[in-house]
N, C-alpha and C positions, 0 to 999 in steps of 0.2 A: 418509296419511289423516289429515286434522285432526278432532280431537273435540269435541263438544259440550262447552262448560262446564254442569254440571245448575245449575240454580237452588238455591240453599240456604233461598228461601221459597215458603213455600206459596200455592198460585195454583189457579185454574181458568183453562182455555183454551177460551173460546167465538169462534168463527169465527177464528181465527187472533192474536186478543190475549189478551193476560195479564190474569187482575185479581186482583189480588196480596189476601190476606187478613192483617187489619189487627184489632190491639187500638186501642180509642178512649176514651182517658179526657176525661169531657165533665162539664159541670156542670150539674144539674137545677135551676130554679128551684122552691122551695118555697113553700109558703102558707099562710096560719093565718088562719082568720077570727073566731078570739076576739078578745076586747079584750084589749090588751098597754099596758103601760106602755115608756117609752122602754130602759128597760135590757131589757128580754122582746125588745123589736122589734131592738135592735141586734145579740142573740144568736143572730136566726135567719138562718142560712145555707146554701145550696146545697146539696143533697147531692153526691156525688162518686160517678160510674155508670160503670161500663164495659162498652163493647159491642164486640163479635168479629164482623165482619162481611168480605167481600166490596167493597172498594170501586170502583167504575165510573162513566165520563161516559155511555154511549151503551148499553145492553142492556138485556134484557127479565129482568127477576127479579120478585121478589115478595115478602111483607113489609118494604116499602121503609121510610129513614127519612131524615128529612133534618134535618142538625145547623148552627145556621147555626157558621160560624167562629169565633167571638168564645166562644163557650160549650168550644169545645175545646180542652181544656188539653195533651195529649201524642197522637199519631197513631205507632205501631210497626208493622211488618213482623214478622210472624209467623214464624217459622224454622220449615224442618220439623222 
């Protein structure tokens, strides 16, 4: 009898595929509408956010987000 290998990350299985659950470190553009001088304006920088989601090409979910590429700095697999 051959055995299943378990998966060692964590997933949800809707209709018969995987969608594996994912730490996402992304970068937030931030904003300031005072007036800055040029050393004020060089200092301001992105914040650094991380989001634990669910990720999929094709399914029906909810609270969606969409991150364009360029802003995501590391993408991990979640262990159980």
């Amino acid at each position: 009898m051959k055995r299943r290998k378990k998966s060692k990350y964590k997933h949800a299985l809707i209709g018969n595929k995987k969608y594996y659950f994912y730490k996402i470190v992304w970068a937030d553009p931030c904003g300031d509408s005072g007036h800055a001088d040029a050393n004020e304006m060089k200092s301001l920088t992105p914040a650094t956010m991380i989001t634990q989601a669910y990720v999929s090409e094709a399914a029906v979910f909810s609270d969606r987000n969409v991150f364009p590429k360029c802003i995501i700095s590391k993408m991990e697999r979640i262990k159980i």
